[in-house]
VEXGU-623440 format. One record per residue (C-alpha): x, y, z; residue number from 1. Coordinates in Angstrom, 2 decimals. Layout:
N
x=X, y=Y, z=Z, i=NUM
...
//
This chain:
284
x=111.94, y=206.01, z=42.24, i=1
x=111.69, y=204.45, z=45.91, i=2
x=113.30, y=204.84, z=49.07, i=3
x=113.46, y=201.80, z=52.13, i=4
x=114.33, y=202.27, z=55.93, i=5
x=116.19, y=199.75, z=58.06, i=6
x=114.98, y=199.34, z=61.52, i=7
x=116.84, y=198.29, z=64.33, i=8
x=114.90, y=195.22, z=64.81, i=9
x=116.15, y=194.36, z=61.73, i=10
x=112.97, y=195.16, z=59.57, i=11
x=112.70, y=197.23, z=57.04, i=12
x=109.89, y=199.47, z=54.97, i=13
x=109.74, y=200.84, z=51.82, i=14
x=107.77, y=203.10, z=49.59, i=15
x=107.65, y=205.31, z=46.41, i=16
x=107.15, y=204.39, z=43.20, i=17
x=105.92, y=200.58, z=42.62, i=18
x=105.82, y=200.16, z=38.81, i=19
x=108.06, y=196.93, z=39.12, i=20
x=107.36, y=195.46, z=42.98, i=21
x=110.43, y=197.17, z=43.57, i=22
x=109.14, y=198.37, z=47.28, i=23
x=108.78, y=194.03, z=48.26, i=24
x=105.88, y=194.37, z=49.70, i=25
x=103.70, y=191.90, z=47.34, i=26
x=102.19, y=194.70, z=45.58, i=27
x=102.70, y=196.74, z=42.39, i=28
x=101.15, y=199.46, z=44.12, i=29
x=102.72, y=203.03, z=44.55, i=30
x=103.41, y=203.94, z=48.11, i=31
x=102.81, y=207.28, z=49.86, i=32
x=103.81, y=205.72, z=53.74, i=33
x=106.52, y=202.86, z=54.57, i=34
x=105.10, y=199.75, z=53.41, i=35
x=106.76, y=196.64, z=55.21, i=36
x=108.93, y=194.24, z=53.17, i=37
x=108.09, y=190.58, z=52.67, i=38
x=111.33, y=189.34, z=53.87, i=39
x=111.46, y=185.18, z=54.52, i=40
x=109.83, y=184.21, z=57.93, i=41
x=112.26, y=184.51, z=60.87, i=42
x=114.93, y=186.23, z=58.79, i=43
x=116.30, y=189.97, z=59.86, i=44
x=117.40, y=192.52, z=57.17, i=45
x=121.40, y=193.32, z=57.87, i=46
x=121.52, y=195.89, z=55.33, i=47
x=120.04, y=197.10, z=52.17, i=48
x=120.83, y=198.89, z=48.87, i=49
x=118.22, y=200.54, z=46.55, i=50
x=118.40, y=201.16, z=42.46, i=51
x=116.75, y=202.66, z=40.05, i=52
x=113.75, y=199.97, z=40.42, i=53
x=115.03, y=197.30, z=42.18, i=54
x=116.22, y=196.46, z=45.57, i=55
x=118.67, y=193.97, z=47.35, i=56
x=119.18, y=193.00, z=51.25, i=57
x=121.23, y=191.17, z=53.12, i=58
x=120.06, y=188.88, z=55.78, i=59
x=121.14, y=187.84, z=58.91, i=60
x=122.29, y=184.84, z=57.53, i=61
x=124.54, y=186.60, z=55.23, i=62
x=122.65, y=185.13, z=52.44, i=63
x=121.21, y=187.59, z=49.81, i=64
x=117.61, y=188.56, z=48.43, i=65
x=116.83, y=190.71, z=45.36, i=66
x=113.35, y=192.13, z=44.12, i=67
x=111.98, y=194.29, z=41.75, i=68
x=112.80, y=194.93, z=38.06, i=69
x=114.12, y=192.35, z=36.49, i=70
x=114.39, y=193.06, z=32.73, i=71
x=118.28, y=192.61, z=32.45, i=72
x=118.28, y=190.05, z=35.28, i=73
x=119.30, y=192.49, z=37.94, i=74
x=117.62, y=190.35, z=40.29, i=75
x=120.06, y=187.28, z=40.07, i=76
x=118.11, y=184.19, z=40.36, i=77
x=118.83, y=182.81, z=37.08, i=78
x=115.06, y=183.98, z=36.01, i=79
x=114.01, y=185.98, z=32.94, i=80
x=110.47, y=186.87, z=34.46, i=81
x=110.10, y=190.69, z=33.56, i=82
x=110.15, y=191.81, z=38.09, i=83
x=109.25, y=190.47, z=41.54, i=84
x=107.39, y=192.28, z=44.07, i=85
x=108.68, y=189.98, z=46.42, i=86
x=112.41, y=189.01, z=47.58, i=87
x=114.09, y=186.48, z=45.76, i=88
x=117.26, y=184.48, z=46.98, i=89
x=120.64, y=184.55, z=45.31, i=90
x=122.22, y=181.36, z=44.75, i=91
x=126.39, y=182.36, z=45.42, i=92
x=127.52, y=178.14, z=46.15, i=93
x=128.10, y=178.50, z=49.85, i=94
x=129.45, y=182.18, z=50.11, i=95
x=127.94, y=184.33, z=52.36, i=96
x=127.48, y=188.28, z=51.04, i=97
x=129.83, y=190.99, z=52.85, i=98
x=128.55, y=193.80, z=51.07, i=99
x=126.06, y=194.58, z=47.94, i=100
x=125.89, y=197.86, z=45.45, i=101
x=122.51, y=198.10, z=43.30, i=102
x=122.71, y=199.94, z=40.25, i=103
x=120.36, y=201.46, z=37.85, i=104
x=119.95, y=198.00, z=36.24, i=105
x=123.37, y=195.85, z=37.37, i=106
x=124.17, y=194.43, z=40.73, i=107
x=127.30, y=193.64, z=42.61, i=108
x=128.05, y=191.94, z=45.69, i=109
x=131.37, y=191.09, z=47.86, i=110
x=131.47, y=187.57, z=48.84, i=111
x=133.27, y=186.25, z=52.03, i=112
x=136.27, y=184.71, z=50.22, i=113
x=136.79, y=188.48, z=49.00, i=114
x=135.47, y=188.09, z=45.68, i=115
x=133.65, y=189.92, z=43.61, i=116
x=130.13, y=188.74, z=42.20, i=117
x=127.98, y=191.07, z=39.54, i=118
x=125.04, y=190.71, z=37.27, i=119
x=122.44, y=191.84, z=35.60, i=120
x=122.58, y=194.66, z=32.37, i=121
x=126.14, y=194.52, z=30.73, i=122
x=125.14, y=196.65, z=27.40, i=123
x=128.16, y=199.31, z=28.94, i=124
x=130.30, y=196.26, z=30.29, i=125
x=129.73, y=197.39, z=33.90, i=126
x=129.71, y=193.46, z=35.17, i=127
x=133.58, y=193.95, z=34.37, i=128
x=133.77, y=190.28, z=32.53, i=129
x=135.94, y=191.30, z=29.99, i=130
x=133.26, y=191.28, z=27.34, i=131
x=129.96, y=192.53, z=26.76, i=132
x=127.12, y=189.76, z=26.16, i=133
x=123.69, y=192.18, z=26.95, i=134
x=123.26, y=190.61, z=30.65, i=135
x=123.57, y=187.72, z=33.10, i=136
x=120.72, y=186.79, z=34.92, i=137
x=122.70, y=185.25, z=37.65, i=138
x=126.22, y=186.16, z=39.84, i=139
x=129.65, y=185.97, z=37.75, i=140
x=132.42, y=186.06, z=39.30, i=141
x=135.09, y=189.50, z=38.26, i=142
x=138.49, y=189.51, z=38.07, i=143
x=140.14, y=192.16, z=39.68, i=144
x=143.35, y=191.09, z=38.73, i=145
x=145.90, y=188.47, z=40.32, i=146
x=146.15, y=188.42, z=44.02, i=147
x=143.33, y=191.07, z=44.79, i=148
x=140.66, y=191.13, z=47.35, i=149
x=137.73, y=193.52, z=47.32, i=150
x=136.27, y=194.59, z=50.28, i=151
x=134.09, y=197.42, z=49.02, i=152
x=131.85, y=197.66, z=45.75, i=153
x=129.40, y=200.86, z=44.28, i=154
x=127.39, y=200.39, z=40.98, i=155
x=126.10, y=203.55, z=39.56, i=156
x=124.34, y=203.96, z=35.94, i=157
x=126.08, y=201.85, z=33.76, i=158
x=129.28, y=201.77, z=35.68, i=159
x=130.76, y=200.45, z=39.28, i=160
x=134.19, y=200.84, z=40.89, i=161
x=135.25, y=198.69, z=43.44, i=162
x=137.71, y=199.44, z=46.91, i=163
x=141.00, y=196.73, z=46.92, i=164
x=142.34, y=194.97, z=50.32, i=165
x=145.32, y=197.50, z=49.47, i=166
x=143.63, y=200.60, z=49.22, i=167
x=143.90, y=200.94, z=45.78, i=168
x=140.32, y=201.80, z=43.26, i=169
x=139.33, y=200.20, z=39.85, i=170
x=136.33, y=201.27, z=38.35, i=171
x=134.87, y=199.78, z=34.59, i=172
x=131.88, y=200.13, z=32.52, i=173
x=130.27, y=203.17, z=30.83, i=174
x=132.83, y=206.19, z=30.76, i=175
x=130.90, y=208.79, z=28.32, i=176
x=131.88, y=211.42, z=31.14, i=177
x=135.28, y=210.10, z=32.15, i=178
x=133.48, y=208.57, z=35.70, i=179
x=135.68, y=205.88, z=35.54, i=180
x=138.81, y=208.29, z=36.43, i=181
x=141.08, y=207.16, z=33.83, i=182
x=141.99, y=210.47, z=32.36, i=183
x=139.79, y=209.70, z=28.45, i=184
x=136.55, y=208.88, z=28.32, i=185
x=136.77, y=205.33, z=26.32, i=186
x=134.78, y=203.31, z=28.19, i=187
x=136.06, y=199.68, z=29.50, i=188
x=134.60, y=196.06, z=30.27, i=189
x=137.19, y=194.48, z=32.13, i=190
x=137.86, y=194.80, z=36.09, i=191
x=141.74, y=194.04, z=35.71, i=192
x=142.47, y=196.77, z=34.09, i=193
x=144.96, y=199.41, z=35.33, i=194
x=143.63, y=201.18, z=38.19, i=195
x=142.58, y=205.07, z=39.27, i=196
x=145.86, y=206.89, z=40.48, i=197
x=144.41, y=207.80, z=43.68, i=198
x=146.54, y=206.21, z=46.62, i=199
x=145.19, y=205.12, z=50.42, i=200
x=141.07, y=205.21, z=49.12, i=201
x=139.37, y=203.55, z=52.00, i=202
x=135.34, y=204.82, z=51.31, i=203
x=133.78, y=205.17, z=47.57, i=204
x=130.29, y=206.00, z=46.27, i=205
x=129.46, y=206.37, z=42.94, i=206
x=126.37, y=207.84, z=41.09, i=207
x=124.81, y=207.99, z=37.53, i=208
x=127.80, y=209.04, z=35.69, i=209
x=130.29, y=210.28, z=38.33, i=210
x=132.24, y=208.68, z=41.27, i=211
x=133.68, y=209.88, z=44.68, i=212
x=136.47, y=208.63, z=46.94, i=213
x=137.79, y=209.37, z=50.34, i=214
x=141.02, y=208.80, z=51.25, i=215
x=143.03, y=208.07, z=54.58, i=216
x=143.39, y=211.57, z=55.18, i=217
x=139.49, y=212.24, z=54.81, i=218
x=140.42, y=214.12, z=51.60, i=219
x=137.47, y=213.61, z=49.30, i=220
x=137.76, y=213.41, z=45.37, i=221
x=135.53, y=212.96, z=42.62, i=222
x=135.13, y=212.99, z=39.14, i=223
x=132.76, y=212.54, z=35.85, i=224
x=129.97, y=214.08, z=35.02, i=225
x=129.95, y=217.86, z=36.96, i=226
x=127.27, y=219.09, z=34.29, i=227
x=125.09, y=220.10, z=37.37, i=228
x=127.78, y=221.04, z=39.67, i=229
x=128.00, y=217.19, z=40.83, i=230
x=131.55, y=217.17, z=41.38, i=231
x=132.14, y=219.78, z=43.52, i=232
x=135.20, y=221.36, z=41.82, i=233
x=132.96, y=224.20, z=41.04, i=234
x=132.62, y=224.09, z=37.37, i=235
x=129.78, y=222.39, z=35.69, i=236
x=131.76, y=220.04, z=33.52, i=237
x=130.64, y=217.37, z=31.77, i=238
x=133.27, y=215.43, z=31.59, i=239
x=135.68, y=215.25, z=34.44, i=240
x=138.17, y=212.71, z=33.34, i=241
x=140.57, y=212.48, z=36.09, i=242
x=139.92, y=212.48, z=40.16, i=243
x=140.22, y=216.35, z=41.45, i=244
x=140.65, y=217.01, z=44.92, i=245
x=137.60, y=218.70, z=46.21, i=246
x=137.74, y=221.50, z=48.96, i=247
x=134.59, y=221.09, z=51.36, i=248
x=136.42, y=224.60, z=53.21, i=249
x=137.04, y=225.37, z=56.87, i=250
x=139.66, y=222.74, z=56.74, i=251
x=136.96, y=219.89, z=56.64, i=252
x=137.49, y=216.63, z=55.20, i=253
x=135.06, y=213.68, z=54.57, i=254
x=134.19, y=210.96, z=57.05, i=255
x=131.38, y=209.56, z=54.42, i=256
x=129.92, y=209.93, z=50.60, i=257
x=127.22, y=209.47, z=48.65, i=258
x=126.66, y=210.08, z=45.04, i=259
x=123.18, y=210.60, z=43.77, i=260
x=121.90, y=211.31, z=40.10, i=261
x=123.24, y=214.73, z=40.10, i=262
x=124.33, y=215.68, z=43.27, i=263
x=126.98, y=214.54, z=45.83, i=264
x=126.53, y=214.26, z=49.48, i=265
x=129.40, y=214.05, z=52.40, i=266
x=129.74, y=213.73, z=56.15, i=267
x=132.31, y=215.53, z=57.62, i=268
x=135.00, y=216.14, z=60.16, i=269
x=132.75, y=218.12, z=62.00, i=270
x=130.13, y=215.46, z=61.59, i=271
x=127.85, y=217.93, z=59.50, i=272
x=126.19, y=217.06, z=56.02, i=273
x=127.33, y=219.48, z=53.11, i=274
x=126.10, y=218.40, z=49.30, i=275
x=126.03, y=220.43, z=46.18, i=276
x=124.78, y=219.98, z=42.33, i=277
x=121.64, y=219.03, z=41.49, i=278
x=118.99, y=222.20, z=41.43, i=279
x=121.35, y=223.42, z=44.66, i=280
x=123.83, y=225.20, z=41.87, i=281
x=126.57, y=225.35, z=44.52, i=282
x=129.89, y=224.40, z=44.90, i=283
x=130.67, y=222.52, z=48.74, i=284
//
């Protein structure tokens, strides 16, 4: 319901809907224009990630700040208060943040030591804990089995997958339309589990209820929910249990991904935008 812009001073805007103070700038206010963020005095905004009502940034300190909803504890400052409209810090011991994925109501961040930190909602186990307690208002730390390191994380709906130090992809949480890749659609709650045969992954993005990947040889794949052509595969599927290998044509491949709601957005080779589902009813 809101949208933020980084600026290369290391500000950043936002604006949209304000229901929850999820635009940071002090306000519950709706937004038509960019509305400047109340980040701490004499701190710069690295680089940001935007939910369904809340919003996360890391600093130039590598240290983290959350605001906005906060009904499941998305935020991650221990609190129970109902939202912010201003940023919040995340307490992570000493680590400093790599990388953060905002969900529709979960969080997830990769810490410098290569770990894996998520909280908030856990009604579909999407914090990957191994069991399913309704939330955690602050960071717990996921297993992502013996000897892993993560170095990429995306949290869609009620779901996140995260990138391994050896290219491989595990993904948890809500599976109703097989977005977790696993080949059923039973969904899971712990991040050691077995992972998505795909092999060399080195970008992922995942939306609502489906996921993308690109691998080493740009070839892009995705999977889960296609009701609205999300995919790419050129059915409208709803439940697209298993990665399928997804022809962008003119022998393109994918340089970068996004996954919205219902639609899927790439970069290519030739450094053009393609995207498909949603009301655009295409194929790529």
């Amino acid at each position: 319901f809101h949208s933020c812009a980084l600026f290369d001073d290391g500000n950043l805007s936002c604006w949209g809907g304000n229901s929850e103070g999820q635009i940071g700038d002090g306000t519950q206010d709706d937004q038509s224009v960019p509305s400047p963020v109340s980040t701490p005095i004499g701190k710069k905004v690295l680089s940001i990630s935007t939910g369904q009502r809340h919003t996360c940034a890391i600093l130039d300190d590598a240290s983290l700040e959350c605001w906005g909803r906060n009904n499941h504890g998305q935020l991650g400052d221990g609190s129970s208060s109902p939202s912010s409209n201003t940023p919040v810090s995340v307490d992570f011991s000493g680590k400093k943040v790599l990388a953060v994925s905002v969900g529709d109501s979960h969080t997830c961040a990769v810490l410098d030591d290569w770990s894996l930190s998520c909280w908030g909602s856990n009604s579909d186990g999407q914090l990957g804990i191994g069991s399913t307690p309704s939330s955690s208002t602050s960071p717990v730390t996921v297993d992502v089995g013996t000897g892993a390191e993560s170095v990429a994380v995306s949290a869609g709906g009620a779901h996140t997958c995260v990138l391994l130090s050896d290219t491989s992809l595990k993904c948890w949480g809500a599976n109703g339309n097989g977005q977790l890749g696993y080949g059923d659609a039973n969904g899971l709650n712990d991040a050691s589990s077995v992972g998505v045969v795909l092999s060399s992954v080195i970008a992922i993005d995942v939306g609502s209820s489906h996921s993308c990947a690109i691998d080493s040889s740009n070839g892009l794949h995705c999977w889960g929910d296609g009701s609205g052509g999300q995919v790419g595969d050129g059915s409208t599927t709803s439940a697209i249990t298993s990665p399928q290998s997804i022809d962008l044509g003119q022998v393109l491949g994918a340089i970068a991904v996004t996954a919205g709601s219902s639609f899927t957005c790439v970069t290519a080779t030739n450094d053009l935008p393609r995207c498909w589902g949603g009301t655009l009813g295409n194929s790529p």
